[in-house]
C-alpha angles and dihedrals in degrees: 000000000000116000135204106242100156119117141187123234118325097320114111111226126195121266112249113213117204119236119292109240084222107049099102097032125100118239115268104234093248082045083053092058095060092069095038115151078031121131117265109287104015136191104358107027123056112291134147124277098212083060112057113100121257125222100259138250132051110014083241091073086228096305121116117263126253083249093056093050108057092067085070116086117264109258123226107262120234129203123208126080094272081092100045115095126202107218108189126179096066125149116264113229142179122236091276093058097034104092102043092053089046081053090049094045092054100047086056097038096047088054094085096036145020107253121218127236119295076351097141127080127190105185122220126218103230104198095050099022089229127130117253093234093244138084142212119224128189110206126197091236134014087237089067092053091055089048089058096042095063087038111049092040118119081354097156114224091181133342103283094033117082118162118232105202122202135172114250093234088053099045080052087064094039089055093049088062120115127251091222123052121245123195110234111238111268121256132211113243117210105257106249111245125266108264092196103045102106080066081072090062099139083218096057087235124174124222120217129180116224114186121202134158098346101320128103106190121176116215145192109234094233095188087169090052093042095227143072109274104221112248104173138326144191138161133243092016108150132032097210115357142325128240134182120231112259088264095033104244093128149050112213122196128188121231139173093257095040150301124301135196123221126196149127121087079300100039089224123172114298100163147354129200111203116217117139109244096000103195101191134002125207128185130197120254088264098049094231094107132034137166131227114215128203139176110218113221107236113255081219151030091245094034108109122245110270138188152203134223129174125177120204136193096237104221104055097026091239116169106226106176145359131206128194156153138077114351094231102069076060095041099095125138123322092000085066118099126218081257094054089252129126117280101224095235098051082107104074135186134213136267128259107322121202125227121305091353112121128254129235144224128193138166129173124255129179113301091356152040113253107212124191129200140207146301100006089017101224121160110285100257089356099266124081121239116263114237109159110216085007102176104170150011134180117180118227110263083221112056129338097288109140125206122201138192113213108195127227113273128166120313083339108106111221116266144232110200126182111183129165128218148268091005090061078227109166113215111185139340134191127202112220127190134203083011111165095174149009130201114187107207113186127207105243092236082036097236088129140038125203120198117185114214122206109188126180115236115235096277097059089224093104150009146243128193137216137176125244098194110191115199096211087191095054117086122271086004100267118212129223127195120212127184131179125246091247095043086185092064116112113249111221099173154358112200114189114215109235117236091008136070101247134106134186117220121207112215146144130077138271124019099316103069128187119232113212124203119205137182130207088209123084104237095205090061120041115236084359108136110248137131100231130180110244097165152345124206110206137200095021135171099214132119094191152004144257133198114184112243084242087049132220088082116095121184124195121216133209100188095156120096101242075053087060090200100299116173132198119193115206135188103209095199090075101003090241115159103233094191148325121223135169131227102180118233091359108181096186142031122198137170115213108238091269108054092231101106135030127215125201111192127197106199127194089268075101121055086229146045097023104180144090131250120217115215135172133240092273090054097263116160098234110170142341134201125195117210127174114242098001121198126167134029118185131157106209112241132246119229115229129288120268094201114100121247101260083053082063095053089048090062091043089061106055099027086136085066096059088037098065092050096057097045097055076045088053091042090059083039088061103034091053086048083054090043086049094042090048090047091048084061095041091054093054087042082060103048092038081054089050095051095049091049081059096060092042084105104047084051091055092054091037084056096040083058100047079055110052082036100057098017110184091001092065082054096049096038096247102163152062144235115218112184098228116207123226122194104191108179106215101176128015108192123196117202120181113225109235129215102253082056092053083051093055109045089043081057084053100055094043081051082058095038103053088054093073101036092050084040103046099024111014104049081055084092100060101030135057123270093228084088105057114084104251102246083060085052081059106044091050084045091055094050089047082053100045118042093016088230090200089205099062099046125101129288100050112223105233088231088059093040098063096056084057097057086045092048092043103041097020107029107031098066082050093058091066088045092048097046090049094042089051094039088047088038090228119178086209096081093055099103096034086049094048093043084051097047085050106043087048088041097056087038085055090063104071084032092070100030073060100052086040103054106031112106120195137132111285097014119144111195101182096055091049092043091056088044098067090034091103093056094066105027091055092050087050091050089050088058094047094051106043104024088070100065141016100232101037103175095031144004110231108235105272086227088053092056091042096059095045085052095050083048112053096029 
């Protein structure tokens, strides 16, 4: 019931409970059964208190004794009402009963808190006699009171008795509320931003996010200005990366503590997801679901590795559903890493759905492909599809069509699936035989499907590859095999064109690589269904392709380093070469969505010239930027185009027209950038004017004392001006070499040393001596006389020989190298240094057991053998000064390796 708990002043009044709908009503015989082992006529007829059954256990109800608490220190006491509770659901009870439940309400209420004095009240009802059925209870501290509170409420006495505990402050504003509900004035609620209002921009600009240091900073590509236009910027970020959403409506940054998105004109906060070191985050091609992805550090050196996945509704940051466990029950196929763990994409989405259709999920599991649905993302049909040595799946981007791969097992031929969802509607299959590899290539509007096929010869020593290409708008899904002139060549790559029917194909071996260029369309027969050969590119640097988003321009990539970042721009309509660049030691290559603009990145992968370029469609260097430690490079997405598809071809059409209407908007782009730039200059011409007004006054006394200095001279020009040179020392710095640095720079000059002496003597033993200038001849000739060195005589032992070939051809381009890395003090040489000193180390052994035990007329053992001293004792110093530390001339900054290590996590 409601209950009065107001009060006026400080004087306490009794709390008035309303009447008991049940009062005058008999007990139900399933109501009878909830008090049963209860006195006659409980709770609401007469019946005796000392009857009525107690919750059992200890006699404190769970609470700590008096005794036990007086070992506790006395707490300071504290007056007000903070520390007052209101305890309802009491028993009513009449004056007989009155003192033996008070007894039994103190010894519980006191069990939380310590009660002051004469600091509980149990309220009588004067006109009946018979107790309210609540209780007022003073507490020392307010603390305590919050302690029983959470305590005391929904405690159970009996079985129809359950306190309801309330502070008495807050049973003051319960008790303010009014009996009849009024409706709170509406308020106006700031409209959210528009998260798609940078698509409106009247110059059909694209943004794009770049991250470097530990800055993340959003830009407009501004191609008529030449340079990037700011959008918005902050540092630290991000934890680990940034990543648009698939249409580009959201930002989303990694964290410790989970994963947020950013939007809106000032990309302030939509969403967070909260999952402690997310390590990757993936959204489904509509953006209304995503998953959050995690590997869980073993407890244990022999716990298995084990992960976390949660997938959440993005709007309302709903989480949806969580897998877990060990990543091997995961680990199948292709989503197994070389370690046995879980890849991080072995979870994939599908592909564009449209509106209002769900979204899937799907992963492969032993024999079968496990596929979730939204939006609780249960099994399809609860139950997974059965695909025995199943190894790997990829969704169309284009609907929920799933292609598998089924290995070769037994007498059971590999497998080629297509199956749509949710249906379970299996389109086409193929049966393939010998088969040592598979690659699945989409069509970016899934129209087509490539599957590379990688099939062993008969004698199982190699391999040849051919393509199943599978035509997904055809009926009945007819199939096409393709296979290259040369079916032993590796295939690198196969690129679909978007919005067209062609694909390139990478192939050939070593470093000069042929690009092939392939139609589905017959081209004897218009329409007609063919794969049919339009061009092969031969002898090219490149390590992998590039259709633009629009299709018909190629680019071809040399990312490698011996590429050293070459680029070639084609135009596939007549297989004319627009244009070839260079961006030296590119990493990445990325169109913007539109096709319009190319971007070619160099991370910090490399030590220098961190930055991106920015070129057009034709190949035209437009712009470049250079960053420091540059990370991240993304062009936000566009979503797709609303227009229909005749509204396309309009535009098409007269595409001149528009033409024409952008570019006199570039040209005033262009003129106001000149009329900034000339009133740029105007404005430091003025203030350059405006100085040198400032010193008019100091010329004209310079002037004045020239003159009264030189008098007529400085008239007739009687006098010279000689440019005197002063040297002024403003810090001398003394530095004692230490003896690790004498040590260094003494392995640098053997390193020098050793170049003329294996050049000019020791190469004597494998080359003619036709090419020595003869005085060298001589001088070799009066060692050989005088101290009888039994190793460079001839004959040349094989054993011998073959040291020489290793010190001339081997040993003598790592002397440079060893000279410049100990003079420069590099930690770089550490391992090529060690794997030297011990080769020459180990070769010295059979050297000396040689001088020392050859016997022959003339021979002078102990002058050979010092001769060839050095060549064992500085090996040995090398060991000694690189084997003891990893870093042996200098320690990197911690903070430095820790950042390398946030950033490329």
């Amino acid at each position: 019931g409601s209950h009065d708990l107001a009060e006026t002043g400080h004087q306490r009044r009794q709390c008035a409970p309303g009447p008991h709908p049940a009062m005058s009503l008999a007990l139900k015989p399933d109501e009878e059964k909830m008090f049963e082992g209860q006195p006659q006529g409980f709770p609401f007829g007469d019946f005796d208190l000392e009857d009525v059954m107690l919750p059992e256990g200890d006699d404190n109800f769970g609470f700590p004794s008096e005794e036990e608490e007086e070992e506790e220190e006395d707490a300071q006491t504290e007056s007000g009402f903070a520390n007052v509770l209101v305890v309802d659901g009491v028993p009513k009870v009449s004056q007989e009963k009155y003192q033996k439940l008070t007894s039994i309400l103190t010894k519980i209420l006191s069990g939380p808190g310590h009660i002051r004095e004469n600091g509980l009240w149990h309220p009588v009802d004067e006109a009946t006699g018979l107790s309210k059925g609540c209780v007022f209870v003073e507490y020392e501290t307010p603390d305590q009171a919050r302690a029983a509170q959470a305590a005391l409420h929904g405690y159970a006495l009996d079985k129809a008795h359950k306190f309801s505990a309330t502070l008495y402050d807050e049973a003051e504003r319960l008790a303010a509320v009014p009996d009849e509900y009024v409706a709170p004035e509406p308020r106006d609620a700031p409209p959210p931003e528009n998260q798609w209002s940078w698509l409106s921009d009247r110059r059909g600009r694209d943004q794009f996010v770049a991250r470097f240091g530990d800055e993340t900073e959003i830009y407009w590509n501004d191609v008529a200005k030449q340079q990037p236009e700011d959008v918005y910027k902050r540092s630290t970020w991000t934890e680990l990366f940034v990543l648009w959403t698939p249409r580009g409506s959201a930002l989303a940054t990694l964290h410790r503590q989970g994963v947020a998105l950013w939007g809106g004109d000032s990309f302030g906060r939509l969403m967070r997801f909260s999952h402690q070191l997310v390590q990757r985050v993936a959204f489904s091609a509509d953006e209304r679901y995503a998953y959050t992805f995690s590997e869980v550090p073993p407890a244990g050196p022999r716990d298995p590795l084990r992960f976390l996945l949660i997938v959440w509704d993005v709007r309302s940051g709903r989480k949806l559903r969580v897998f877990e466990g060990p990543q091997a029950e995961f680990a199948v196929g292709a989503a197994a890493r070389p370690d046995g763990g879980l890849a991080w994409d072995a979870f994939r989405w599908s592909g564009g759905a449209a509106p209002g259709a769900p979204s899937f999920l799907a992963h492969l599991k032993k024999g079968g492909v496990a596929v979730y649905e939204s939006p609780d993302f249960g099994l399809v049909d609860r139950k997974s599809v059965k695909l025995d040595s199943v190894q790997s799946i990829e969704w169309s981007p284009a609907e929920p069509v799933l292609a598998a791969y089924q290995v070769e097992e037994g007498n059971m031929p590999a497998r080629i699936m297509l199956m749509r969802f949710p249906k379970k509607e299996e389109l086409r299959a193929k049966n393939l035989h010998s088969v040592a590899g598979v690659q699945l290539s989409w069509h970016p509007q899934g129209d087509f499907l490539a599957v590379a096929v990688e099939k062993w010869t008969k004698s199982h020593k190699s391999t040849n590859t051919h393509f199943e290409l599978f035509s997904l708008r055809e009926r009945d899904t007819p199939i096409d095999m393709l296979e290259l002139p040369n079916k032993a060549e590796k295939i690198h790559e196969l690129v679909w064109e978007p919005r067209g029917v062609r694909f390139a194909i990478l192939h050939g071996d070593g470093s000069r690589l042929s690009v092939s260029i392939y139609s589905m369309r017959d081209g004897k027969l218009p329409g007609a269904r063919g794969v049919a050969h339009l061009h092969t590119l031969v002898n090219k640097q490149a390590s992998s392709l590039h259709w633009s988003p629009a299709g018909r321009f190629l680019v071809l990539a040399g990312t490698k380093q011996t590429q050293n970042g070459l680029m070639e721009f084609w135009d596939t309509e007549d297989m004319s070469l627009l244009s070839a660049g260079e961006h030296y030691m590119a990493t990445e290559v990325q169109w913007d969505p539109t096709g319009r603009y190319l971007t070619t990145v160099v991370n910090a992968q490399n030590s220098t010239d961190n930055g991106y370029y920015i070129w057009s469609f034709a190949g035209q260097l437009l712009y470049k930027v250079e960053r420091n430690r540059f990370y991240q490079f993304q062009w936000r997405p566009r979503p797709p185009t609303l227009l229909l598809a005749e509204k396309q071809k309009a535009i098409l059409k007269n595409l001149k027209h528009y033409s024409k209407k952008y570019d006199e908007e570039d040209e005033a782009i262009l003129m106001q950038a000149d009329t900034e730039f000339l009133a740029a200059r105007e404005k430091q011409m003025e203030e350059w004017r405006e100085w040198q007004a400032t010193k008019a006054e100091w010329a004209a006394e310079q002037a004045e004392a020239k003159k009264a200095l030189l008098g007529d001279r400085l008239r007739d020009g009687d006098f010279t001006v000689q440019l005197a040179e002063v040297t002024v020392v403003l810090e001398v710095k003394e530095e004692a070499i230490t003896m690790s640095r004498v040590v260094e720079i003494a392995i640098a000059f053997f390193f020098i040393s050793h170049i003329p002496i294996t050049i000019f003597v020791d190469s004597q033993a494998v080359f003619s001596g036709e090419l020595y200038h003869a005085k060298i001849r001589e001088t070799t000739e009066w060692y050989l006389r005088t101290y009888g060195d039994p190793l460079m005589t001839p004959p040349y032992k094989p054993w011998f020989l073959s040291l020489v070939y290793s010190e001339v051809f081997l040993q003598l381009p790592f002397f440079f190298v060893g000279a410049y890395a100990f003079l420069a003090r590099r930690n770089w040489v550490r391992i090529p240094a060690l794997m030297y000193a011990s080769f020459v180390t180990a070769t010295m052994l059979p050297i000396f057991f040689e001088l020392w035990f050859h016997k022959a007329p003339g021979y002078k053992p102990a002058m050979v053998s010092a001769f060839y001293a050095p060549y064992l004792l500085f090996p040995l110093l090398i060991i000694a000064r690189t084997a003891f530390s990893a870093y042996p001339f200098k320690q990197p900054a911690l903070s430095d390796a820790w950042n390398n290590k946030q950033k490329w996590v």
